[in-house]
N, C-alpha and C positions, 0 to 999 in steps of 0.2 A: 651415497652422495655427500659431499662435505656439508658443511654446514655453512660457508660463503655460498656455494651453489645455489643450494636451498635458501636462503633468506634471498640471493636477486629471484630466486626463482617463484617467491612468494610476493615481491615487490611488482615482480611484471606482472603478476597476476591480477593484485590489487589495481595496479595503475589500467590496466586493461577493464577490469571492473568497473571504474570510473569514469575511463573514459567512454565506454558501452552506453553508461547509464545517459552520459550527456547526449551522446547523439540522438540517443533512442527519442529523448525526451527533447529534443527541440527539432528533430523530423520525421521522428517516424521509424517503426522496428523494421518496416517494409523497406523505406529509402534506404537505407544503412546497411552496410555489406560486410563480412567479417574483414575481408581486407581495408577495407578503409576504418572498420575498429581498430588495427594493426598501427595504420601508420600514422592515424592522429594517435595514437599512443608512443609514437617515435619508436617503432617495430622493425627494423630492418630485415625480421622474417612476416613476410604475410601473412603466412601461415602460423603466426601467433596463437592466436583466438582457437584454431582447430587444436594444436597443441595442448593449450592449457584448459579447456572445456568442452568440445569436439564439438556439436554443431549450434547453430546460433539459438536453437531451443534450447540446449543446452545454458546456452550464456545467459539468457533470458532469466533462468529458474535461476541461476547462481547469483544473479541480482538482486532477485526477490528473497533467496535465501541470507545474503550479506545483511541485510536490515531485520530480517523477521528476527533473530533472535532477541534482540533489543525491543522489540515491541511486543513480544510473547512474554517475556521477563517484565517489562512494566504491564501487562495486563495480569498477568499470573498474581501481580504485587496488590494488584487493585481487588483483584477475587478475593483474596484471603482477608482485607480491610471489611468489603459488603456481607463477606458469607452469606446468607439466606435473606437478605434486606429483602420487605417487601415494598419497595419504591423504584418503578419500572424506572426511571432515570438514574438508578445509579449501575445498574444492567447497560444502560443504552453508551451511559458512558466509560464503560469497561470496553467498548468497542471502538468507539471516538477518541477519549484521549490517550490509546496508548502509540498511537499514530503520530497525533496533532506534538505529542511530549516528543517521539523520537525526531520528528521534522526538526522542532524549535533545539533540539539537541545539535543538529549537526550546523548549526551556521548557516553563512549566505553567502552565494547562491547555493541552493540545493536543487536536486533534479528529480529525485525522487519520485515524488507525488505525482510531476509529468509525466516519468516512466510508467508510473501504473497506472495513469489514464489513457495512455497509448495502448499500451497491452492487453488490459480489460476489455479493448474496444474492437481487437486485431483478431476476427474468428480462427486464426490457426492458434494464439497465445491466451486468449480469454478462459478459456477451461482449464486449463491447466492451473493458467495463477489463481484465477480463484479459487482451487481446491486447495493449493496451498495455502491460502490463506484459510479458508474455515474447517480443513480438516484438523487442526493442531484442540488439543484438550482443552484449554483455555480458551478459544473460541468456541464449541459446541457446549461450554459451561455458562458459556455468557448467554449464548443463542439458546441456551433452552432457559437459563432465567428469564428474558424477554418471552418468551412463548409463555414460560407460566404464568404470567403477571400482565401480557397484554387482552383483550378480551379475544372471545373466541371466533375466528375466523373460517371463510369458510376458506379451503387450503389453496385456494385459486388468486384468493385476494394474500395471504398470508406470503406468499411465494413472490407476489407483485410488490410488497412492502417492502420484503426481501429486498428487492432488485432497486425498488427506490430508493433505498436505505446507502446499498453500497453505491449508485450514481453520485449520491449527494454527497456523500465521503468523498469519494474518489474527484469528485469534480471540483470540489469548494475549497478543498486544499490545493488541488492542480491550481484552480483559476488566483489563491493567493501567493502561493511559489513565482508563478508567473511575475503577478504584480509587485512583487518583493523584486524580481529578477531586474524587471526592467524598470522600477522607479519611480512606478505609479501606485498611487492612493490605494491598499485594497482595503474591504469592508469593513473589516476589522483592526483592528491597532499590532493585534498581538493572535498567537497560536492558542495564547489559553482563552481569550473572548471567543476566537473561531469557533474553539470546540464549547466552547457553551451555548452559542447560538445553531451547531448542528446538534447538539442534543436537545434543545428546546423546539429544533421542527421535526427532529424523529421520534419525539414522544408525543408529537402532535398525529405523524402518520399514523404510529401505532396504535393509539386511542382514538382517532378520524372515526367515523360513524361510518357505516357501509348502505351505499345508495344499493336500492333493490334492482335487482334486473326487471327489464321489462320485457 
């Protein structure tokens, strides 16, 4: 292949990529069809999308994969600063800001955060992305500092923390992406106050007292 070929042929790719993410993210992985990825991407083959990544699960993981590197590199960055810190908050935030930093990296509008609260949420796409996301080294390095340093759990509540932990992620930046997007007030000013006030209520969760069953 020449090397003009190869570079449109890394251009439609990209642009495809981006255009994926937007839809995804302002209707849904469900409403949105690879052909109509195609021709808001000004595709004159519909069969774009199947081309360049073969099915829309496919395209899915290839959007999640275009950002993780850059969030893996800045948390990998923050591992080697804490090393064995015993301050459950700077574990928690090895997980928050390397997110909140990549968002505030890419400019405005971003779609991002929307996409991965669409797909988190989508039972055919939810397993998959989130194994992506916590099976990388630098997240089960973070996930086990938090474990070591939060109190002991019984694995029922531990698993629930879990789950709350990534809703509030995944939602808090969605819901300010949003308000960035369309022009309204959100809660915070800035990416980096977000991510200090989600780690000042995930250090809450994980230190929360556990009510007894009855």
């Amino acid at each position: 292949m020449s090397t003009g070929k190869s570079d449109r042929g890394n251009e439609t790719r990209e642009l495809l990529l981006v255009t994926a993410e937007r839809l995804f993210a302002e209707y849904g992985v469900e409403a949105v069809s690879n052909r109509q990825v195609s021709e808001a991407a000004g595709q004159s083959n519909n069969f774009a999308v199947g081309y360049h990544f073969g099915t829309k699960d496919d395209l899915v993981v290839a959007i999640v994969r275009c950002h993780s590197e850059s969030v893996e590199r800045r948390r990998t960055d923050m591992l080697a600063e804490i090393t064995s810190s015993p301050d459950l908050r700077d574990w928690v935030s090895c997980i928050v800001r390397p997110l909140t930093e990549h968002l505030a990296s890419l400019g405005s509008p971003t779609w991002y955060a929307r996409f991965i609260a669409q797909v988190t949420t989508h039972p055919a796409y939810r397993e998959r992305v989130v194994n992506e996301a916590v099976s990388t080294r630098s997240m089960q390095q973070t996930l086990e500092g938090i474990l070591r340093l939060a109190p002991r759990l019984p694995e029922e509540v531990r698993q629930e923390r879990s789950y709350m932990g990534r809703l509030m992620i995944v939602h808090m930046c969605a819901e300010r992406e949003r308000a960035l997007h369309e022009g309204t007030a959100p809660p915070r000013s800035t990416w980096e106050s977000t991510a200090a006030g989600l780690v000042d209520a995930l250090v809450g969760v994980w230190l929360a007292p556990v009510t007894a069953r009855r």
